[in-house]
PDB file of N, CA, C and O in Angstrom:
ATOM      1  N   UNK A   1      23.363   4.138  12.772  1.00  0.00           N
ATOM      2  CA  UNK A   1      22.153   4.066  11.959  1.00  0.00           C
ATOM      3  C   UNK A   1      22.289   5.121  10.853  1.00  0.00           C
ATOM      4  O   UNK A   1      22.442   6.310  11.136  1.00  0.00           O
ATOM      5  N   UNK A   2      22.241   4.755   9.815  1.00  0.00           N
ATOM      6  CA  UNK A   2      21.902   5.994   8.663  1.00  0.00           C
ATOM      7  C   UNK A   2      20.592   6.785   8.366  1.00  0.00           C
ATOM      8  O   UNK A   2      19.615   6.872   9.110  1.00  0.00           O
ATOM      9  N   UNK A   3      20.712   7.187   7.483  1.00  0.00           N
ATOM     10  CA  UNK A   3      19.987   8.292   7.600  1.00  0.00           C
ATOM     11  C   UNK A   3      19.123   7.704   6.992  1.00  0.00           C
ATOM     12  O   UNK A   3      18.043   8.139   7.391  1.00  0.00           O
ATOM     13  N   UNK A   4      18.927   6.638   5.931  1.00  0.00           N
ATOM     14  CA  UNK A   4      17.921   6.008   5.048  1.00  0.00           C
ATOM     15  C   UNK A   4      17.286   4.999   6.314  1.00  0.00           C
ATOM     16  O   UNK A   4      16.100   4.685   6.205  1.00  0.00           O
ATOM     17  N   UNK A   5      17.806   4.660   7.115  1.00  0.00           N
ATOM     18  CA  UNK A   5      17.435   3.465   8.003  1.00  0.00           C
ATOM     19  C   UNK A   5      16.524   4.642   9.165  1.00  0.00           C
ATOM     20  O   UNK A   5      15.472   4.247   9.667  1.00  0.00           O
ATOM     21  N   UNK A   6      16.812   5.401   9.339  1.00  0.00           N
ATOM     22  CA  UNK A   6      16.030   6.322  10.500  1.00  0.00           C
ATOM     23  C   UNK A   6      14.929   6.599   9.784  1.00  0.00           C
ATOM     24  O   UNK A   6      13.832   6.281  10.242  1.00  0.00           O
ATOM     25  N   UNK A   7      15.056   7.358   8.308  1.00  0.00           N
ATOM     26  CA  UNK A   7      13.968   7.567   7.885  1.00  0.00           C
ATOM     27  C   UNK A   7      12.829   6.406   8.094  1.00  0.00           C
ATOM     28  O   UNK A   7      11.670   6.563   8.478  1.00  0.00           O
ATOM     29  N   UNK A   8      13.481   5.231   7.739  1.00  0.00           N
ATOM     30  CA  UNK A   8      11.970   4.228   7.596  1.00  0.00           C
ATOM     31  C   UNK A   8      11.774   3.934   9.124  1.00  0.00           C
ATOM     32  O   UNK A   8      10.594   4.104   9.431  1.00  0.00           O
ATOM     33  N   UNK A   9      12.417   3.617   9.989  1.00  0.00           N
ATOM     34  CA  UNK A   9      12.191   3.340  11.519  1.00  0.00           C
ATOM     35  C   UNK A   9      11.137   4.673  11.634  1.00  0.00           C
ATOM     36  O   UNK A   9       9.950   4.524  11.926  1.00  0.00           O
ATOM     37  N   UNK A  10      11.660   5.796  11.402  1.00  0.00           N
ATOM     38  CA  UNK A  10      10.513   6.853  12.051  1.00  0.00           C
ATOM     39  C   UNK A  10       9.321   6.518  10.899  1.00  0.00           C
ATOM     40  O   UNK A  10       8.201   6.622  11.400  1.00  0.00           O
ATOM     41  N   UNK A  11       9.310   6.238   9.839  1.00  0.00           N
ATOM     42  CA  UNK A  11       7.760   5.687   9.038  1.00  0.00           C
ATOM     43  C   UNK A  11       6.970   5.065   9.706  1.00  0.00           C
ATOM     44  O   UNK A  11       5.741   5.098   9.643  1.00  0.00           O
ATOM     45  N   UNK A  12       7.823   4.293  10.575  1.00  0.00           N
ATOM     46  CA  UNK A  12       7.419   2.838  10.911  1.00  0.00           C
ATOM     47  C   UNK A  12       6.213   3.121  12.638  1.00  0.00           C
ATOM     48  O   UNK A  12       5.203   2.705  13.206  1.00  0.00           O
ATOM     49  N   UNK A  13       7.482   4.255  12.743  1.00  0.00           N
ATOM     50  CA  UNK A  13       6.829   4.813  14.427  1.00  0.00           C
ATOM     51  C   UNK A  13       5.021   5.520  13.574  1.00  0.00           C
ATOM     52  O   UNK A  13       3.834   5.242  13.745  1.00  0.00           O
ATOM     53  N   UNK A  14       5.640   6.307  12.853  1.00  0.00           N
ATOM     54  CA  UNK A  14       4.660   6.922  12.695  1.00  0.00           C
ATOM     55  C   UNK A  14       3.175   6.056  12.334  1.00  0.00           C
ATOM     56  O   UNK A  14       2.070   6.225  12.849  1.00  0.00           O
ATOM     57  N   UNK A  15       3.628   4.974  11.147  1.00  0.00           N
ATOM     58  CA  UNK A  15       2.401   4.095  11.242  1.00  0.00           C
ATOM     59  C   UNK A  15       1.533   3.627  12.530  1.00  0.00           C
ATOM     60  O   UNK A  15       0.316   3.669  12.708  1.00  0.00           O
ATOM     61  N   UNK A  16       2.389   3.252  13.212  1.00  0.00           N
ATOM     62  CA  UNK A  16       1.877   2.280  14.208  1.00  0.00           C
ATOM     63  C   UNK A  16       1.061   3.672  14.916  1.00  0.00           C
ATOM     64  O   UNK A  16      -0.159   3.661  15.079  1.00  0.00           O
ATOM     65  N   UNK A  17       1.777   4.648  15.235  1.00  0.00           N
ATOM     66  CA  UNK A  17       1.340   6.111  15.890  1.00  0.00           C
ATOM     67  C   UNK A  17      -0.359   6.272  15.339  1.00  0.00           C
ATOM     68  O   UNK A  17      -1.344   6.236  16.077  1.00  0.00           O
ATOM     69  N   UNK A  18      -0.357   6.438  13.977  1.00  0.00           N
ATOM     70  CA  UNK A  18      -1.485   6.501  13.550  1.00  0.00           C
ATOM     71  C   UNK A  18      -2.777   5.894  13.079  1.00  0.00           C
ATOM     72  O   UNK A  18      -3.682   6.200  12.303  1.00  0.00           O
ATOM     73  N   UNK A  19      -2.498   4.986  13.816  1.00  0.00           N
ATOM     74  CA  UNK A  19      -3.922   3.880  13.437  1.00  0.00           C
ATOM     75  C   UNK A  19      -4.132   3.460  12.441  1.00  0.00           C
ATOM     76  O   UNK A  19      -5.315   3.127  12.373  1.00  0.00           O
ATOM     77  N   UNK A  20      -3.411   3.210  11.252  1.00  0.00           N
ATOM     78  CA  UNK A  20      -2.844   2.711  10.033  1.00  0.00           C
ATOM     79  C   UNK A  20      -4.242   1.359   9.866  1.00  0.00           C
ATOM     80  O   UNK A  20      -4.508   0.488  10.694  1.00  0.00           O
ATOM     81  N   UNK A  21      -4.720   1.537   8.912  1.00  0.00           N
ATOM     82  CA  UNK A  21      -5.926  -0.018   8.782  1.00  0.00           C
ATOM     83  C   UNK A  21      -5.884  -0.227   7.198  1.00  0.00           C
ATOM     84  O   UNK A  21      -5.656   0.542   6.264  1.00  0.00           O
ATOM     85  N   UNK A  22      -6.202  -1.602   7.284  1.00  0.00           N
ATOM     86  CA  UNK A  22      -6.202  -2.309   6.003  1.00  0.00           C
ATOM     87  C   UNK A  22      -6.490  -1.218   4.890  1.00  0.00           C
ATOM     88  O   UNK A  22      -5.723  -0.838   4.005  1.00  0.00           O
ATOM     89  N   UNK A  23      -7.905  -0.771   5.178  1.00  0.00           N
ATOM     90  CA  UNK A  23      -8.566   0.215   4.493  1.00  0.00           C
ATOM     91  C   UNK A  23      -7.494   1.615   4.209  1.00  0.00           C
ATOM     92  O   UNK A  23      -7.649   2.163   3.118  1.00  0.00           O
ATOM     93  N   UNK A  24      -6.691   2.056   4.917  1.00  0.00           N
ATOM     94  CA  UNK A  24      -5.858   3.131   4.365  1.00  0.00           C
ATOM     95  C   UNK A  24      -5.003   2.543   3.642  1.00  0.00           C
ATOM     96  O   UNK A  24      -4.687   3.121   2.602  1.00  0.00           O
ATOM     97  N   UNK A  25      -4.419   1.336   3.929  1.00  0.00           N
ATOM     98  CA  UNK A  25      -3.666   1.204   2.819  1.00  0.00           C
ATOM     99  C   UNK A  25      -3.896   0.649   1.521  1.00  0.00           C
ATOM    100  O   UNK A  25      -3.173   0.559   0.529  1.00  0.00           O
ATOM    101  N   UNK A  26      -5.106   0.289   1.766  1.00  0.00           N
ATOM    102  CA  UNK A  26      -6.118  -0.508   0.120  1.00  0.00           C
ATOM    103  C   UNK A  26      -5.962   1.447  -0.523  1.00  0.00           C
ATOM    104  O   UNK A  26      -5.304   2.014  -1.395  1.00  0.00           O
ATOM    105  N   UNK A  27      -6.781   1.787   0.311  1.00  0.00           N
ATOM    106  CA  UNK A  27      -6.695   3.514  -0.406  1.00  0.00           C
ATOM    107  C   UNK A  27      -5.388   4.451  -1.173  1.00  0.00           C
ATOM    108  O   UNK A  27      -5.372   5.353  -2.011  1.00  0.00           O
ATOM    109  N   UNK A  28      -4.251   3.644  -0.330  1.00  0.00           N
ATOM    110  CA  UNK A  28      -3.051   4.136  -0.731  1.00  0.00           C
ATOM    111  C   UNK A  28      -2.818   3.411  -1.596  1.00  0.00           C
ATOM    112  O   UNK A  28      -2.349   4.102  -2.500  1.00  0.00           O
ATOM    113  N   UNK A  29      -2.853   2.478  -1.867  1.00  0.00           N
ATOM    114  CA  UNK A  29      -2.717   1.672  -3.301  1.00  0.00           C
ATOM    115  C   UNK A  29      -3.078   2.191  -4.195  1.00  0.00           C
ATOM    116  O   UNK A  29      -2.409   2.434  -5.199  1.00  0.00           O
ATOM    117  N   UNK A  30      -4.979   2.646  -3.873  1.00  0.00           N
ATOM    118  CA  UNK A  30      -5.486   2.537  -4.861  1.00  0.00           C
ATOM    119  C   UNK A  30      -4.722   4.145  -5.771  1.00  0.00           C
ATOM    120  O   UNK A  30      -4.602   4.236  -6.993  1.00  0.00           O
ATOM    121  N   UNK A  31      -4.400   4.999  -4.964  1.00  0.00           N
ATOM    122  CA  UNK A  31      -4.016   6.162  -5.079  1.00  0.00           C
ATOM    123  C   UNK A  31      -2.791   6.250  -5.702  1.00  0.00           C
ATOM    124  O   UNK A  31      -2.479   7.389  -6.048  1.00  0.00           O
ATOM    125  N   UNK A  32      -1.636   4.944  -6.057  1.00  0.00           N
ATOM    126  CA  UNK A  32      -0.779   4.989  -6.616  1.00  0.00           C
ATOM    127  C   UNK A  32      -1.239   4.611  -8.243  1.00  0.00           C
ATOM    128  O   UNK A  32      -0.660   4.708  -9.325  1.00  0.00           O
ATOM    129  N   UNK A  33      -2.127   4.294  -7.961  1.00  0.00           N
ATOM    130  CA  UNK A  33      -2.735   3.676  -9.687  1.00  0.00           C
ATOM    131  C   UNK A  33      -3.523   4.807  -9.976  1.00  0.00           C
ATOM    132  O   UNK A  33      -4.218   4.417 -10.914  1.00  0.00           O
ATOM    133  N   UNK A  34      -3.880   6.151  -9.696  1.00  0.00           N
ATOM    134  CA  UNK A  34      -4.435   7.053 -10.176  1.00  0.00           C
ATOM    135  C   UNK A  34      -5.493   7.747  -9.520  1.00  0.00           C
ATOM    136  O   UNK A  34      -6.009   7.235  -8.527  1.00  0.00           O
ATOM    137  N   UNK A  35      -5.919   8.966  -9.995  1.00  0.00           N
ATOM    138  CA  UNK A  35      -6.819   9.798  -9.737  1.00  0.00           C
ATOM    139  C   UNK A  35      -8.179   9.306  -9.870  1.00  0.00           C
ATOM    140  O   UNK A  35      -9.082   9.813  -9.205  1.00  0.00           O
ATOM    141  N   UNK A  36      -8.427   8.172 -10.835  1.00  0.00           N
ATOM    142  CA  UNK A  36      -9.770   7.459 -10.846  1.00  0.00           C
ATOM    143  C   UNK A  36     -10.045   6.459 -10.075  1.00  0.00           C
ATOM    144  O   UNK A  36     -11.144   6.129  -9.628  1.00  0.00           O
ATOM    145  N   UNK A  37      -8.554   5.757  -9.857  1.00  0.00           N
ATOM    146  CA  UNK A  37      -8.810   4.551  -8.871  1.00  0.00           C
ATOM    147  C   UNK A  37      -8.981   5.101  -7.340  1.00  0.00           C
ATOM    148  O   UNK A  37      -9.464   4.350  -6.492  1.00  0.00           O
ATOM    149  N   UNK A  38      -8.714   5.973  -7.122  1.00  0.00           N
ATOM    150  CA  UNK A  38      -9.021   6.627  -5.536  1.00  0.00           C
ATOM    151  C   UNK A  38     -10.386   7.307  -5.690  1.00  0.00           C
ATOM    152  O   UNK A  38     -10.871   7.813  -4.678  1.00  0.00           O
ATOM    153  N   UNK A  39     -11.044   7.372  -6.822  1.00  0.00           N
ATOM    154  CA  UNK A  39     -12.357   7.901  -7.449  1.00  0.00           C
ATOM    155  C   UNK A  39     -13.172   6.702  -6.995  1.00  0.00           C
ATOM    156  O   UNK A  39     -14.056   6.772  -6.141  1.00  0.00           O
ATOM    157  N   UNK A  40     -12.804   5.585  -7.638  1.00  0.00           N
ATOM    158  CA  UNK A  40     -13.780   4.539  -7.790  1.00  0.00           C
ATOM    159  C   UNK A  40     -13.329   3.793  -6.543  1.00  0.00           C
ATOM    160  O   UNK A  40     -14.159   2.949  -6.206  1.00  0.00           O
ATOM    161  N   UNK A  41     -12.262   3.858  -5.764  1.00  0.00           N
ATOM    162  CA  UNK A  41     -12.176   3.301  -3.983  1.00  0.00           C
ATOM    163  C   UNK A  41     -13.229   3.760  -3.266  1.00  0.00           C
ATOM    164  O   UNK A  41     -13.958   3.069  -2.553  1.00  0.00           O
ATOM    165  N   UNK A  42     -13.347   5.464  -3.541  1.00  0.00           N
ATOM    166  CA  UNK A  42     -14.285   6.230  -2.774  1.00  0.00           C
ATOM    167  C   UNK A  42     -15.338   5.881  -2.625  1.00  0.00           C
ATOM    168  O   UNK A  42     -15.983   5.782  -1.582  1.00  0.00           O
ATOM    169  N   UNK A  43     -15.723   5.572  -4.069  1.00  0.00           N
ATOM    170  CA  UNK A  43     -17.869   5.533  -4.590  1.00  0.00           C
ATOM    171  C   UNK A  43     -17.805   3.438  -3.658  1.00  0.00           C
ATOM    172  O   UNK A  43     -18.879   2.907  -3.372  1.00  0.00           O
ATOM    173  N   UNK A  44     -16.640   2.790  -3.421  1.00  0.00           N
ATOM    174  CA  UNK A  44     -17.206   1.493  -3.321  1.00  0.00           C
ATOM    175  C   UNK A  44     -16.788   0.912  -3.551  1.00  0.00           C
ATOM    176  O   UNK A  44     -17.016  -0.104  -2.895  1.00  0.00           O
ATOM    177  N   UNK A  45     -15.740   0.757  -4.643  1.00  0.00           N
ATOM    178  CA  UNK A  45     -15.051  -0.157  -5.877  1.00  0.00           C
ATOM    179  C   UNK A  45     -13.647  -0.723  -4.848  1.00  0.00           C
ATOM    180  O   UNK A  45     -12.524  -0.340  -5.174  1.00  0.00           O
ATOM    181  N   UNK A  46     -13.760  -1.329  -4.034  1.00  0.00           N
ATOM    182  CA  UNK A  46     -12.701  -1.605  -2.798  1.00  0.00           C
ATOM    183  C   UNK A  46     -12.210  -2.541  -3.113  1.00  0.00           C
ATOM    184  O   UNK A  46     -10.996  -2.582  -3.315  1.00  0.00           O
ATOM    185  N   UNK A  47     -13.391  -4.101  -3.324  1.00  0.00           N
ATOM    186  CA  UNK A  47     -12.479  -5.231  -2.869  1.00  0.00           C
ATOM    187  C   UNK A  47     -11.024  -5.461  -3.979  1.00  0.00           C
ATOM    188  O   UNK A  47     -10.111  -5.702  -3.190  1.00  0.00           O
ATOM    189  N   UNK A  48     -10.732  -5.475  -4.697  1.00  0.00           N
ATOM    190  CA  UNK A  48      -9.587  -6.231  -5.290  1.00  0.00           C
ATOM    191  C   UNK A  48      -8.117  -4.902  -4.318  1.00  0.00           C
ATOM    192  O   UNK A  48      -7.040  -5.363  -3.937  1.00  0.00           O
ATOM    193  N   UNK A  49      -8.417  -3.662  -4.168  1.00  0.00           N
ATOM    194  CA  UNK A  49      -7.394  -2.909  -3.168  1.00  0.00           C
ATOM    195  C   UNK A  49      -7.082  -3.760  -2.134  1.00  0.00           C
ATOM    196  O   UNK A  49      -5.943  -3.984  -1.725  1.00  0.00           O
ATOM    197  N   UNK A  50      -8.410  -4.372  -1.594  1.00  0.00           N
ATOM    198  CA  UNK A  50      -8.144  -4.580   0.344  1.00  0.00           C
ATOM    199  C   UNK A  50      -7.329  -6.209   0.048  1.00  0.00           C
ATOM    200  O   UNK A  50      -6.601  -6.783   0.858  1.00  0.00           O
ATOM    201  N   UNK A  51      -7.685  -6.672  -1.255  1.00  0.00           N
ATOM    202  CA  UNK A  51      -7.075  -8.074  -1.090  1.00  0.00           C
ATOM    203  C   UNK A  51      -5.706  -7.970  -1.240  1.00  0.00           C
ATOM    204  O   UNK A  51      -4.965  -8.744  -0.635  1.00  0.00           O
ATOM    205  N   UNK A  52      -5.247  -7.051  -2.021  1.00  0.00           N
ATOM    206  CA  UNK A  52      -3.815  -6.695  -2.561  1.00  0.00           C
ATOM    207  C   UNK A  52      -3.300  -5.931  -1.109  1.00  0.00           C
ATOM    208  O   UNK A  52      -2.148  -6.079  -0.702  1.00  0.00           O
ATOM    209  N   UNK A  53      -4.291  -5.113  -0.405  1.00  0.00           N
ATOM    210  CA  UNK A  53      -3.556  -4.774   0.912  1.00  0.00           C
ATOM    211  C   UNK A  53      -3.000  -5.680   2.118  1.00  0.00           C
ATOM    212  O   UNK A  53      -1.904  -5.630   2.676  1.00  0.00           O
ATOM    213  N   UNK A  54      -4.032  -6.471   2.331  1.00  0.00           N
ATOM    214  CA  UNK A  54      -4.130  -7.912   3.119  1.00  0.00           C
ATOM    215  C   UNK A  54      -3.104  -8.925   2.652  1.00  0.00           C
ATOM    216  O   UNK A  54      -2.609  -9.716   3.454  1.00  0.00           O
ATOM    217  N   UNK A  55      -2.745  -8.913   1.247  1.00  0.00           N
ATOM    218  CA  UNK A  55      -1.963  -9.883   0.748  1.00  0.00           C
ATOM    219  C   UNK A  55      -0.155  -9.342   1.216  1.00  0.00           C
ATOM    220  O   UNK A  55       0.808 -10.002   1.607  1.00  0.00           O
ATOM    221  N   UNK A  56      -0.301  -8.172   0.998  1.00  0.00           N
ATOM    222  CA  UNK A  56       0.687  -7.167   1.228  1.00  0.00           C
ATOM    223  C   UNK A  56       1.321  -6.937   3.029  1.00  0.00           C
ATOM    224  O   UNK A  56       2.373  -6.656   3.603  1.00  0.00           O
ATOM    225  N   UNK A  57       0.196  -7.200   3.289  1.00  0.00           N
ATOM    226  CA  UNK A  57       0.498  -7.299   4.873  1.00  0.00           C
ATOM    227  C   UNK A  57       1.027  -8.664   5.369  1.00  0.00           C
ATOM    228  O   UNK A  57       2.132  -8.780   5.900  1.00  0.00           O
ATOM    229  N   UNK A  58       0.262  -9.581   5.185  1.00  0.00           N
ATOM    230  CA  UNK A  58       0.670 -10.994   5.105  1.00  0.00           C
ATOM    231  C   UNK A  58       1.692 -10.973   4.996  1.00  0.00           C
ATOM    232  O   UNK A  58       2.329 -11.005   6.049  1.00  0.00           O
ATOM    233  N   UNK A  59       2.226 -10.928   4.102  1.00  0.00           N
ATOM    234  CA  UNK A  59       3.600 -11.287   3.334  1.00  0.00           C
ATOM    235  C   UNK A  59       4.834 -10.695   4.004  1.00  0.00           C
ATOM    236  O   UNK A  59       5.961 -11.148   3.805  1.00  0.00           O
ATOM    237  N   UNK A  60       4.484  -9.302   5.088  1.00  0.00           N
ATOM    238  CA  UNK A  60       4.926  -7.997   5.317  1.00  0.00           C
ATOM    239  C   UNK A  60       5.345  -9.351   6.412  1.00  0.00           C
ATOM    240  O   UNK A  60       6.463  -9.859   6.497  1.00  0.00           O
ATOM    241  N   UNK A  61       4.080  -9.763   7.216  1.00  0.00           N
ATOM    242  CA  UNK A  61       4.706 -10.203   8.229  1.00  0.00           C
ATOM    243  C   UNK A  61       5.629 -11.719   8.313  1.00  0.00           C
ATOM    244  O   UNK A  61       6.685 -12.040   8.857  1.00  0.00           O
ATOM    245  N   UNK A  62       4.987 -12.166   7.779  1.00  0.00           N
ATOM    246  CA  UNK A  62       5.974 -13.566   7.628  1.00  0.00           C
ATOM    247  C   UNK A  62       7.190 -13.515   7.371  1.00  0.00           C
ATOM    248  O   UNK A  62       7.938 -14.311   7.938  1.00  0.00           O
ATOM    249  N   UNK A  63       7.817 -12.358   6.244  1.00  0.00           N
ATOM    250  CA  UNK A  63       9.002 -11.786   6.399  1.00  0.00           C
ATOM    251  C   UNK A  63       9.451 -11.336   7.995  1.00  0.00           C
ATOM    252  O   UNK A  63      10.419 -11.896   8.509  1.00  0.00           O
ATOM    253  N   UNK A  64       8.621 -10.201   8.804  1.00  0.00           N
ATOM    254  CA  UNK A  64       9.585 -10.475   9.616  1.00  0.00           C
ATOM    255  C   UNK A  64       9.340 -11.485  10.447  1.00  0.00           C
ATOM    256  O   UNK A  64      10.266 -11.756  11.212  1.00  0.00           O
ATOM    257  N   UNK A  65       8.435 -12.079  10.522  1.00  0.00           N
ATOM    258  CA  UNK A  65       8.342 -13.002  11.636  1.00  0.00           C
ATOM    259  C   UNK A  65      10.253 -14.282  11.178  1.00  0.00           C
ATOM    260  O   UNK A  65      11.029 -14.673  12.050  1.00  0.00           O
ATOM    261  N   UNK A  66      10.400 -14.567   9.603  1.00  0.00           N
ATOM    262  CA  UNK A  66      11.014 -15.366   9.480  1.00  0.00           C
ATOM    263  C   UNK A  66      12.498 -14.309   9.868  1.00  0.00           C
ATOM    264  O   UNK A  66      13.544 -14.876  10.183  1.00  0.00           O
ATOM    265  N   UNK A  67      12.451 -13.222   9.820  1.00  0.00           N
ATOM    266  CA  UNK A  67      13.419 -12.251   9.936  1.00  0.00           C
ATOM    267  C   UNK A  67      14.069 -12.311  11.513  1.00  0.00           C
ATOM    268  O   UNK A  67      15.261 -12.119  11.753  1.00  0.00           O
ATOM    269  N   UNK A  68      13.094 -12.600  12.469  1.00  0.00           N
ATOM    270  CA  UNK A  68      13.288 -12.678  13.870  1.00  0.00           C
ATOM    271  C   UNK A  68      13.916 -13.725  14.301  1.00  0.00           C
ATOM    272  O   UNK A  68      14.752 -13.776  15.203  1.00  0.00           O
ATOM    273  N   UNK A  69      13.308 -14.983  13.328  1.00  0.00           N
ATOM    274  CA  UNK A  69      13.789 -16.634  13.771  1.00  0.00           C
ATOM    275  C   UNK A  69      15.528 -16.221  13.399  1.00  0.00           C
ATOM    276  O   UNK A  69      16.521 -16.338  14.116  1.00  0.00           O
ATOM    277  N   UNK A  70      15.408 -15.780  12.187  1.00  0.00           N
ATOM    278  CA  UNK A  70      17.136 -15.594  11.918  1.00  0.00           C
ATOM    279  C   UNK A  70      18.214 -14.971  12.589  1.00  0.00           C
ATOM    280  O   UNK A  70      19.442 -14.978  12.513  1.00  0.00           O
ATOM    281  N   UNK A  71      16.959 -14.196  13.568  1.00  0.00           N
ATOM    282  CA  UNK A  71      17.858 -13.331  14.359  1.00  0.00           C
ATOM    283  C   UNK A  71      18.449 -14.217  15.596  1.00  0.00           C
ATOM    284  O   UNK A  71      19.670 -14.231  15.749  1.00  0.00           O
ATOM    285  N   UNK A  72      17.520 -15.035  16.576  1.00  0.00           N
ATOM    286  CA  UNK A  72      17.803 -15.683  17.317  1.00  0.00           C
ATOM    287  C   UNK A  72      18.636 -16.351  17.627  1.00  0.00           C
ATOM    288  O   UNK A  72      18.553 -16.997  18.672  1.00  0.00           O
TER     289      UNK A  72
END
């Protein structure tokens, strides 16, 4: 295993470790687009984050789900 591949496996522990929810990662989004958009997540301004999070997850899994069939 390398060292880039451990790093994300231990990300990965750690997510699951920490109760990781839609809502933190709509927040972490919003937090890559700026100091106002984690402003305006805060006051309320959520939905278009949680859809882009949800969409993001989705997608997260069908990859591996199709990732597993390949494995088989």
């Amino acid at each position: 295993m390398s060292i880039v591949e451990f790093k994300r496996a231990k990300l990965m522990q750690d997510a699951r470790v920490s109760g990781i929810t839609i809502n933190d990662v709509a927040r972490a989004l919003a937090s890559m687009v700026g100091v106002k958009a984690v402003s305006d997540f805060d006051a309320g301004v959520t939905a278009g984050y949680l859809r882009r999070a949800e969409e993001l997850l989705e997608l997260a899994i069908e990859f591996a789900q199709e990732r597993r069939r390949n494995d088989q």
